[in-house]
SEBA-781457 format. One line per field, with one value per residue: residue in three letters; x, y, z of N, C-alpha, C in turn. Coordinates in pm, whole numbers. Layout:
N
r <- c(ALA|...)
nX <- c(X|...)
nY <- c(Y|...)
nZ <- c(Z|...)
caX <- c(X|...)
caY <- c(Y|...)
caZ <- c(Z|...)
cX <- c(X|...)
cY <- c(Y|...)
cZ <- c(Z|...)
***
This chain:
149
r <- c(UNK|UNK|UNK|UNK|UNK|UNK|UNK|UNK|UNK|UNK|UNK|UNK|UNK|UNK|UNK|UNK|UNK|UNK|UNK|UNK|UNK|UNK|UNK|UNK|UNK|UNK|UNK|UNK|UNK|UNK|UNK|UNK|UNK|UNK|UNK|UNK|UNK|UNK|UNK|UNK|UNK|UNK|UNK|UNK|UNK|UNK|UNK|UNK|UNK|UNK|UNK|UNK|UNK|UNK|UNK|UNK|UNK|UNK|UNK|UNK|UNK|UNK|UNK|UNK|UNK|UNK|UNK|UNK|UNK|UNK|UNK|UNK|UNK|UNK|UNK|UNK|UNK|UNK|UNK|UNK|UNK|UNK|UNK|UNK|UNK|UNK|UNK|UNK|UNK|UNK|UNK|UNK|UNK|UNK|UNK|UNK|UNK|UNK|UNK|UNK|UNK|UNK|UNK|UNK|UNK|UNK|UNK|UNK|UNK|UNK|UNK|UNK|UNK|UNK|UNK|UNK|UNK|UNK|UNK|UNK|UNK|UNK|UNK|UNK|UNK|UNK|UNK|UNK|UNK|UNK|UNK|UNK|UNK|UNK|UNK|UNK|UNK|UNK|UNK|UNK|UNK|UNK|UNK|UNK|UNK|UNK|UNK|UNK|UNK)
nX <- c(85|44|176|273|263|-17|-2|-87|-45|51|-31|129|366|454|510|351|170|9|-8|-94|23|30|246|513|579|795|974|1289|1295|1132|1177|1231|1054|858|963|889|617|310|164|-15|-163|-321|-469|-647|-692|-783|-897|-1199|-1239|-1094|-935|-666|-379|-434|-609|-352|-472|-584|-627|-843|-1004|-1045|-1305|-1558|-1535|-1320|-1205|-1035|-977|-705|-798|-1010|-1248|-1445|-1359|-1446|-1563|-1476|-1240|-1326|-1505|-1259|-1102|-1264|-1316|-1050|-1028|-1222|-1100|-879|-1023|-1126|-915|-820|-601|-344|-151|-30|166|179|214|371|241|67|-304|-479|-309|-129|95|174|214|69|13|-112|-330|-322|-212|65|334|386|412|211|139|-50|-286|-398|-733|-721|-546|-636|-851|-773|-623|-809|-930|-707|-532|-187|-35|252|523|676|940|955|1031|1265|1138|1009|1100)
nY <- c(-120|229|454|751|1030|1226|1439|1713|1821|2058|1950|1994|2067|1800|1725|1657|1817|2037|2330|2699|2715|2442|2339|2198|2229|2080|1946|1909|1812|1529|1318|1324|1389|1205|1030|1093|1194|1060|1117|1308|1403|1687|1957|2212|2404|2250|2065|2203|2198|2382|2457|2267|2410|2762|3046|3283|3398|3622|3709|3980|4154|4080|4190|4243|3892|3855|3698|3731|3624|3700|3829|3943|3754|3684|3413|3325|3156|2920|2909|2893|2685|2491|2526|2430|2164|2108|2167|1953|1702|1718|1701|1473|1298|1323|1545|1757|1936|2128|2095|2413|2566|2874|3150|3138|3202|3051|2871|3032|3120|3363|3541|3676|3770|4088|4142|4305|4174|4193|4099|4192|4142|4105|4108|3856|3562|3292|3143|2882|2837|2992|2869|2684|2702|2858|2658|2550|2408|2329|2584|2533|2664|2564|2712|2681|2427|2310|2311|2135|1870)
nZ <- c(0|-60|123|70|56|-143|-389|-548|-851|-1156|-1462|-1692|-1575|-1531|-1831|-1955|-2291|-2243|-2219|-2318|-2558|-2641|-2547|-2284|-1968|-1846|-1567|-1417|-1105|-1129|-1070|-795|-662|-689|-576|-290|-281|-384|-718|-861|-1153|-1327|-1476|-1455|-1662|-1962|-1837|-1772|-2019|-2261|-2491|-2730|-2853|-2723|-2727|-2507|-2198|-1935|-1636|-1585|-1354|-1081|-894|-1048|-1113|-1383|-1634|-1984|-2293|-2522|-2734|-2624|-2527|-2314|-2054|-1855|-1718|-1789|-1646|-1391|-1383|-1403|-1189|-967|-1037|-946|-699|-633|-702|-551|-305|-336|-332|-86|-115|9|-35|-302|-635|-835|-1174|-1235|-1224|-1394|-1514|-1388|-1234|-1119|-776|-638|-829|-1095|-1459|-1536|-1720|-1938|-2148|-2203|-2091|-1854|-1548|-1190|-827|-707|-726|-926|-1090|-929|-781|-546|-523|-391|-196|-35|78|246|89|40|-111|-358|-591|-934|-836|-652|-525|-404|-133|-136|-161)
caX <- c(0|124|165|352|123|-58|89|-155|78|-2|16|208|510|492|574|234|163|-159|1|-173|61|73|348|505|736|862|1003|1349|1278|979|1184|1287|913|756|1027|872|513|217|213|-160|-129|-421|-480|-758|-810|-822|-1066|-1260|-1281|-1066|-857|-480|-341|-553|-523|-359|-586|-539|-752|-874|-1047|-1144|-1411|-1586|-1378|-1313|-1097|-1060|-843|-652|-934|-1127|-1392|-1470|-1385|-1405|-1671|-1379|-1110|-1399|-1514|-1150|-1065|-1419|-1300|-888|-1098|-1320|-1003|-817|-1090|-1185|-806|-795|-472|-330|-39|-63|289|112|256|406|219|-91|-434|-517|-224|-34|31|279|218|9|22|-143|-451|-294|-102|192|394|358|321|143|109|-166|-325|-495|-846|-770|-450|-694|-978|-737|-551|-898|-939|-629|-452|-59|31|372|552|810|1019|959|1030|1333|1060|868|1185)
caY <- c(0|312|556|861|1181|1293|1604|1741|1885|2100|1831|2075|2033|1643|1721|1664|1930|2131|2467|2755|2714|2329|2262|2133|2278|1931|1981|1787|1706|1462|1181|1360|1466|1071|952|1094|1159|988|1238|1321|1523|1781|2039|2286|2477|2148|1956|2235|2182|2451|2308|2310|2523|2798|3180|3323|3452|3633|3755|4139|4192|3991|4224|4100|3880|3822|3652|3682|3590|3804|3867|4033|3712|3627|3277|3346|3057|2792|2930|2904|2506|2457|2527|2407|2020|2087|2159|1859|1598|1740|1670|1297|1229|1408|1614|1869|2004|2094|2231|2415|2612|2977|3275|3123|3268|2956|2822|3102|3130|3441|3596|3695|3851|4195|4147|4376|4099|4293|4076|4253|4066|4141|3993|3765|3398|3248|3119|2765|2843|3055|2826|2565|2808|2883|2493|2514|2350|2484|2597|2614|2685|2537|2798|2650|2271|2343|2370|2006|1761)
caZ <- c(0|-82|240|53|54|-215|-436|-689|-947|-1298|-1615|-1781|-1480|-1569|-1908|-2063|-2377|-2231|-2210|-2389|-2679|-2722|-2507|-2157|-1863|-1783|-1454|-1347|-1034|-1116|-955|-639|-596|-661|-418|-189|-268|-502|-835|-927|-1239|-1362|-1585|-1481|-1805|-2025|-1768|-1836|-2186|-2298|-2597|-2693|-2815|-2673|-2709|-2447|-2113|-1839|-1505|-1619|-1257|-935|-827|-1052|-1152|-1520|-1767|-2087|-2388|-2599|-2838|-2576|-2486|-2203|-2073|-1691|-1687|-1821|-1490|-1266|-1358|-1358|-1023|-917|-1074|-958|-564|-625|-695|-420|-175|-342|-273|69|-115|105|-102|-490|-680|-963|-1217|-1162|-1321|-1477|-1449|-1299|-1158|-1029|-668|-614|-937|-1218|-1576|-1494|-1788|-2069|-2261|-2242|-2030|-1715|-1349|-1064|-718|-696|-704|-991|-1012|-893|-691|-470|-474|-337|-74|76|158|363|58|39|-215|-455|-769|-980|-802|-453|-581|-295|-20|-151|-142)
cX <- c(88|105|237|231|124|14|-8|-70|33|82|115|379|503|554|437|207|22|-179|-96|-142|60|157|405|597|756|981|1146|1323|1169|996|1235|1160|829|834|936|711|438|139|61|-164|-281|-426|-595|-799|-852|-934|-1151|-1324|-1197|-966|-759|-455|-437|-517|-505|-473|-518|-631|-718|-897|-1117|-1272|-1511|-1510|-1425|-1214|-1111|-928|-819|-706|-1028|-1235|-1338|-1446|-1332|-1508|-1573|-1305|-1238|-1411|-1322|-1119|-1167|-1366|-1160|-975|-1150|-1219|-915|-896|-1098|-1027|-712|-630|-460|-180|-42|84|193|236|250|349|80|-212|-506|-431|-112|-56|62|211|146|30|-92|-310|-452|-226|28|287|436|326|316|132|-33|-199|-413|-564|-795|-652|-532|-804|-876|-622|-666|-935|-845|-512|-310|-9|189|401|664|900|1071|971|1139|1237|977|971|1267)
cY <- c(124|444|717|944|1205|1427|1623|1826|1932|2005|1898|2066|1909|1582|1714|1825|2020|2271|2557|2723|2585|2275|2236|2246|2196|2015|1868|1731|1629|1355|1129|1336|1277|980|1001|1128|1083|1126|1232|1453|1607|1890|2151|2351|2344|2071|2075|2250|2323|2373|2353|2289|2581|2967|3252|3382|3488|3730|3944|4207|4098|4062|4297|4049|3835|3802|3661|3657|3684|3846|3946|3873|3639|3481|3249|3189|2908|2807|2915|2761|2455|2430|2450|2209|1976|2007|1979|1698|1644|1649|1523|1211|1265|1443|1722|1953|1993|2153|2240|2537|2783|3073|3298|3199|3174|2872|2902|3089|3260|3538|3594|3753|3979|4182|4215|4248|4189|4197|4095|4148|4131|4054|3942|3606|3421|3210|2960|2732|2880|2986|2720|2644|2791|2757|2468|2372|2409|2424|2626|2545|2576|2572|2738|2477|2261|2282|2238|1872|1744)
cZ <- c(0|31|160|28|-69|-266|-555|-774|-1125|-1422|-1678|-1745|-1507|-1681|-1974|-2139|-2389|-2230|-2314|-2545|-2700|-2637|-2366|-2086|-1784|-1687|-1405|-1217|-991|-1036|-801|-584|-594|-622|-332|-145|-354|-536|-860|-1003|-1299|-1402|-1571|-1575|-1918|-1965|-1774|-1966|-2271|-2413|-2612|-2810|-2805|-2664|-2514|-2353|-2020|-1747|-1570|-1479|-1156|-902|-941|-1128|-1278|-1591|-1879|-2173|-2488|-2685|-2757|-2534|-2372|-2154|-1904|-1646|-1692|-1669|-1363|-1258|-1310|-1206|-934|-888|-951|-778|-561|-669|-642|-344|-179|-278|-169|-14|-50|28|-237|-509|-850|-1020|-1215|-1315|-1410|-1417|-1374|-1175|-1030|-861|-574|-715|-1064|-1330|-1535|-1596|-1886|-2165|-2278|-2126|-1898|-1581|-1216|-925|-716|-771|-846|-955|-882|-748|-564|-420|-330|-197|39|121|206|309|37|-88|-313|-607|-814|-939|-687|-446|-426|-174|4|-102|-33)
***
């Protein structure tokens, strides 16, 4: 039986190709991290149904909050199920620690793209980083891989 803790971790850090553009940020230390816990990989904008490649998006305003993609539409309804699903396979596999990916509108946990497309970052949580904060899940980045092993 497998006793090592749970780690929910963004597909994209596993190496899988779900990013906006098509492609991965395979992560070296995948075999530090499933020494020591059991790897449950997930994708919140794809389990939403968002598809790949995907134009760029990024949070415009929390209050209320809205996303959209570089075209201007709206697709605050996709980052919301997302996080809604990421929450809802946390809880089924009592996970208490996710490492998600650094900067996303969903994943970030430090840091955001500001909502101009201009490359710009801001402090703050994506949708799903935030959903999963307020359940007292902890959160980190690729950055903070240090902090997991």
């Amino acid at each position: 039986m497998n006793n090592k803790p749970k780690l929910l971790i963004s597909a994209c850090l596993m190496g899988e190709n779900v990013r906006y553009d098509g492609k991965n940020n395979l992560i070296e230390e995948l075999v530090k991290l499933s020494q020591k816990y059991e790897l449950i990989s997930f994708c919140p904008e794809v389990a939403s149904g968002m598809v790949i490649p995907r134009v760029p998006n990024e949070i415009q305003s929390f209050n209320p909050l809205v996303v959209k993609n570089e075209f201007g539409i709206d697709t605050t309804d996709f980052f919301i199920d997302g996080a809604k699903q990421t929450l809802h396979i946390c809880k089924q596999h009592n996970i208490q620690i996710a490492l998600l990916k650094s900067k996303s509108p969903s994943c970030g946990n430090l840091e955001i793209y500001d909502g101009n497309f201009n490359g710009t970052l801001v402090k703050g949580q994506g949708l799903t980083a935030n959903i999963l904060e307020q359940h007292n899940i902890k959160i980190y980045n690729e950055n903070q891989i240090g902090e997991l092993i």
